[in-house]
Every structure is written in structure tokens, then in C-alpha cells.
DRENDO-1510 file (C-alpha; in Angstrom, 1 decimal, always signed):
<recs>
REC; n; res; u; v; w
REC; 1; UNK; -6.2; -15.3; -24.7 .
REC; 2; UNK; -2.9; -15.0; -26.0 .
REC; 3; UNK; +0.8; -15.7; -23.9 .
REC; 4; UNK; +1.2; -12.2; -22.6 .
REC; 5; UNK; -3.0; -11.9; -21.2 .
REC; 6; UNK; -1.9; -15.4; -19.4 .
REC; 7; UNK; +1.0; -14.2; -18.1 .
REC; 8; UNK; -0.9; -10.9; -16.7 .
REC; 9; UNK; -3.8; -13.3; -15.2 .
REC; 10; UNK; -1.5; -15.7; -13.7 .
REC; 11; UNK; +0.6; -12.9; -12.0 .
REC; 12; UNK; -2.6; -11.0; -11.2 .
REC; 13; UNK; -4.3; -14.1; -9.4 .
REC; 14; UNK; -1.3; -15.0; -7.5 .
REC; 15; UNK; -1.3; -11.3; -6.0 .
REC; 16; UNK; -4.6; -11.4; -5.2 .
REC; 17; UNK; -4.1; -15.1; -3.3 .
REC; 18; UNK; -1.1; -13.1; -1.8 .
REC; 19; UNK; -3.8; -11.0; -0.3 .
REC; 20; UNK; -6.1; -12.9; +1.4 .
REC; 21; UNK; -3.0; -15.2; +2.7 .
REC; 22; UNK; -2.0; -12.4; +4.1 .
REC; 23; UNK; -5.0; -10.9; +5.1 .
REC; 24; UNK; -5.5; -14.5; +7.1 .
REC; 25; UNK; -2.2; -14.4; +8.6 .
REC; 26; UNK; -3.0; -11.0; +10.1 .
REC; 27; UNK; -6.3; -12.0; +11.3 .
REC; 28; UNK; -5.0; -15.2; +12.7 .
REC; 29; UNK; -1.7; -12.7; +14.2 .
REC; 30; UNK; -4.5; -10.4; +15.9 .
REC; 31; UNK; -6.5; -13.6; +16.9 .
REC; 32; UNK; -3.2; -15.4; +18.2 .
REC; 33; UNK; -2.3; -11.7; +20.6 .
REC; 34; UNK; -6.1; -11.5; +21.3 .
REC; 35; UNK; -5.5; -14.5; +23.1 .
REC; 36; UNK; -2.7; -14.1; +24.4 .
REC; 37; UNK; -3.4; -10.5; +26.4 .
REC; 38; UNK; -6.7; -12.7; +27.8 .
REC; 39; UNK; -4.3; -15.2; +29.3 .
REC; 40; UNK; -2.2; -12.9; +31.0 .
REC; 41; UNK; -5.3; -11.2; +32.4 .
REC; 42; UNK; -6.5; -14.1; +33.4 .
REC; 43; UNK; -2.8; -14.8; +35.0 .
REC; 44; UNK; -2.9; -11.2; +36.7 .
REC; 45; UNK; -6.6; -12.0; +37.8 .
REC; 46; UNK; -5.9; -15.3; +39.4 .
REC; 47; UNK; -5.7; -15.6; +43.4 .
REC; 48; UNK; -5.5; -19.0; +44.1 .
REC; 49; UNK; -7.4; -20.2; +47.5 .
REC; 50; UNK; -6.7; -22.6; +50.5 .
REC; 51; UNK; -8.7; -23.7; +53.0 .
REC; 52; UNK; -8.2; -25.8; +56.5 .
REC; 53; UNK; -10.8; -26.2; +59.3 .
REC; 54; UNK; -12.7; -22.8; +59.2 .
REC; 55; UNK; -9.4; -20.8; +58.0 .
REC; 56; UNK; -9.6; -19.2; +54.4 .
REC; 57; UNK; -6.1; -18.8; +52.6 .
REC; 58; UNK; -5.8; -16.3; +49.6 .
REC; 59; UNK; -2.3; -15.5; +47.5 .
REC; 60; UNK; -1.9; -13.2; +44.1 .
REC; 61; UNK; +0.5; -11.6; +42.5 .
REC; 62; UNK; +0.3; -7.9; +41.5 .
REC; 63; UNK; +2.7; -5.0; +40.2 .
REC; 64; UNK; +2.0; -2.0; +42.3 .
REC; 65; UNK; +5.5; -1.0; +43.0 .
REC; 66; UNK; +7.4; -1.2; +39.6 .
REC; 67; UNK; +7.7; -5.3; +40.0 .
REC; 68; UNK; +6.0; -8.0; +40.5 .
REC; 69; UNK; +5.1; -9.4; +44.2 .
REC; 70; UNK; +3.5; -11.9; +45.8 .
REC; 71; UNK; +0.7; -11.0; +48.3 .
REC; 72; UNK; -1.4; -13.0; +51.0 .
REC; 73; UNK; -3.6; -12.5; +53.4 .
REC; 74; UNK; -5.9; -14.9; +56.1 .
REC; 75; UNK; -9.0; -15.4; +57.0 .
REC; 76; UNK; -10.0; -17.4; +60.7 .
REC; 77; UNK; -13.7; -17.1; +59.9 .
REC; 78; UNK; -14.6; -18.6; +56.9 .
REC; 79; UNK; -14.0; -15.6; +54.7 .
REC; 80; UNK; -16.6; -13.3; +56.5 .
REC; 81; UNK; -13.3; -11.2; +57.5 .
REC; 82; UNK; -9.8; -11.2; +56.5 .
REC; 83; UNK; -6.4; -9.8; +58.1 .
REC; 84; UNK; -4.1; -7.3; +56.7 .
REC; 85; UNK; -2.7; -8.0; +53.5 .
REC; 86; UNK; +1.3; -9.2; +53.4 .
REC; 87; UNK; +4.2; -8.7; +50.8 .
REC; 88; UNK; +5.7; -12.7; +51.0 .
REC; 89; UNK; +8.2; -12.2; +48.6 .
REC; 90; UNK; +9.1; -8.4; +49.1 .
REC; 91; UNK; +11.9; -8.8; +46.0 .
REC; 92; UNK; +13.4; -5.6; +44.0 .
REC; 93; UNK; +16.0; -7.3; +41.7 .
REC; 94; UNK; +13.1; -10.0; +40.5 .
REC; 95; UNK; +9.2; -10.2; +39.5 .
REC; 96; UNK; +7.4; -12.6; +41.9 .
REC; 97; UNK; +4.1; -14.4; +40.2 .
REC; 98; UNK; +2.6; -17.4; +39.4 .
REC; 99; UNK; +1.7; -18.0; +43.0 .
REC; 100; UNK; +0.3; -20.9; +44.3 .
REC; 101; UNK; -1.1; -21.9; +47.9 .
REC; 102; UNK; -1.9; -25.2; +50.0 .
REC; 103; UNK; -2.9; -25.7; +53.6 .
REC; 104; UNK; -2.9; -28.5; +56.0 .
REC; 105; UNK; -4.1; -27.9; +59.5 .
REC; 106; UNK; -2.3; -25.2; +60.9 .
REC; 107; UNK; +0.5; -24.8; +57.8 .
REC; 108; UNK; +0.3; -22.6; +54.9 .
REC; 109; UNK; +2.6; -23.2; +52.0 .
REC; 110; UNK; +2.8; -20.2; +49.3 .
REC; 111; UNK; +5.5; -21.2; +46.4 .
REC; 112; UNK; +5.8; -18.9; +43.6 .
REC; 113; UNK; +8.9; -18.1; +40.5 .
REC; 114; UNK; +11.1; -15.4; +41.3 .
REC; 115; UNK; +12.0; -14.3; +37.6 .
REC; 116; UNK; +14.2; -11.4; +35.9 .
REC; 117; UNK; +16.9; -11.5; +33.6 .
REC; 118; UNK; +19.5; -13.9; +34.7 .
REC; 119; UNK; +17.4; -16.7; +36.9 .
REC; 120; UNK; +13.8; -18.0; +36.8 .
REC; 121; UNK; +13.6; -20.0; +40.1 .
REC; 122; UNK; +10.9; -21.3; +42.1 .
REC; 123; UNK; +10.9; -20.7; +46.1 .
REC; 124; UNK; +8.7; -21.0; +49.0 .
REC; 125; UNK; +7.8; -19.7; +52.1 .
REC; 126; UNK; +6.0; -22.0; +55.0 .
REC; 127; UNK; +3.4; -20.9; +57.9 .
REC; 128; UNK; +3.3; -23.1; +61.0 .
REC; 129; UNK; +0.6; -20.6; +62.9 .
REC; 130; UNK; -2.5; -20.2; +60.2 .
REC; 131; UNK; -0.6; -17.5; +58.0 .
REC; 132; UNK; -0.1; -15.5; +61.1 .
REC; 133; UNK; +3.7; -15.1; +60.1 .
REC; 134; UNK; +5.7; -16.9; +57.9 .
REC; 135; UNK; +9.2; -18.1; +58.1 .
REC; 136; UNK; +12.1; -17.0; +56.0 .
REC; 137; UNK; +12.5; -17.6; +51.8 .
REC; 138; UNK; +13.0; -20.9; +51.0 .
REC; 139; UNK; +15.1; -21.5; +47.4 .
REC; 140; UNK; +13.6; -24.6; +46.4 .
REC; 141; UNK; +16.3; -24.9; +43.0 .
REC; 142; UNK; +19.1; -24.6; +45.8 .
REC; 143; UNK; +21.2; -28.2; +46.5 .
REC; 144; UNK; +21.1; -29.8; +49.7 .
REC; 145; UNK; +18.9; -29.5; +52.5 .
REC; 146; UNK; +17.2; -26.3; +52.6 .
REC; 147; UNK; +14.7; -25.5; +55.8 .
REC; 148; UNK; +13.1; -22.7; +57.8 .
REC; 149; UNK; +9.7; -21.9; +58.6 .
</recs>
């Protein structure tokens, strides 16, 4: 093989390895998105549950009205029937998700991110009568004593 065959192999090889790198980089791309779409369906999917004495908590977050907002609704019979559903964080100016929920006798605690632009801040809002109503948005990032509910 003389200098200019070598040349033409070596430069023909290292195309060819440039290939299937990049071949595997856009499988591994399309692999890393695949993913990544089924964790945000999983996210969009999610309503976390509470439970205290025979009451049945439930809290999601969906986009029905151009943004993002948390919903909840209650159940006083073991989940054979639930109430009407209710907007908690009822925001235009921010999405509301990743909700979560905990209950403890007769108190319901929803905390979720309100999110856009500008802030990403976690708030709260309390039950004191088994979800019936809740009292007003609670700004958890917010110094000093904060209260309601």
C-alpha cells in the first residue's frame, strides 16, 4: 500500500467512526428526549393522595386554561364519592404544578411551585374543615411570620 492508499484509508476509516459516533449520539439524543417526555407524563399524570380517618384527599396539576393550576377535590367516604373539584391556586401571571398533599385529622395541607419567568416559589394553602374550604395563599419563600388558614 503505498503513502497516498494510507492516507485515503486512514481518512476513510475515521469518517466512517465519525458515523457511528454520531449515529450513537443521536440514538442516545432520541433515547435521552424519549425519556424525558415519559417523565413529564408521568409529572402531568401524578395526583398525589391523602388520607385521614375515612376522608380521601386528591390534588393534580393540569393546563386546561392556557396555564398551569392546581386542582383538589375531597372525599368523606372512603373514595366511594367525591365533591366538586376546586381551582387552589387560581394564578394567571404563573404555572402552578408539582403539587403535593398531606392530612392530619381534620387539616389538609396542599403546597405546590408557583413558576414563570421571573420567580419559582413554593406556597401553600391549609384546610382546617376536611378540604371543605381552604384559607387564603400562603408564600412560604416570604420572610417573617406568614399565617392564614
Amino acid at each position: 500500500m503505498n503513502s497516498q492508499s494510507k492516507t485515503t484509508f486512514v481518512v476513510l476509516a475515521v469518517a466512517i467512526a465519525a458515523v457511528f459516533i454520531a449515529s450513537a449520539v443521536l440514538v442516545t439524543t432520541e433515547a435521552e428526549a424519549k425519556r424525558k417526555i415519559r417523565l413529564v407524563e408521568e409529572a402531568l399524570l401524578r395526583a398525589p393522595i391523602a388520607t385521614s380517618d375515612n376522608n380521601v384527599y386528591i390534588t393534580w396539576w393540569t393546563n386546561r386554561t392556557g396555564n398551569f393550576e392546581v386542582m383538589f377535590r375531597a372525599s368523606t367516604d372512603n373514595g366511594v364519592t367525591f365533591g366538586d373539584k376546586m381551582n387552589l391556586s387560581n394564578t394567571t401571571e404563573a404555572d402552578s404544578d408539582d403539587a403535593e398533599i398531606a392530612a392530619s385529622g381534620d387539616s389538609v395541607y396542599v403546597t405546590w411551585w408557583e413558576r414563570n419567568d421571573t420567580s419559582d416559589e413554593p406556597v401553600a394553602r391549609v384546610s382546617n374543615d376536611n378540604g371543605a374550604t381552604f384559607g387564603p395563599l400562603l408564600r412560604l419563600a416570604t420572610n417573617g411570620t406568614i399565617g392564614g388558614g
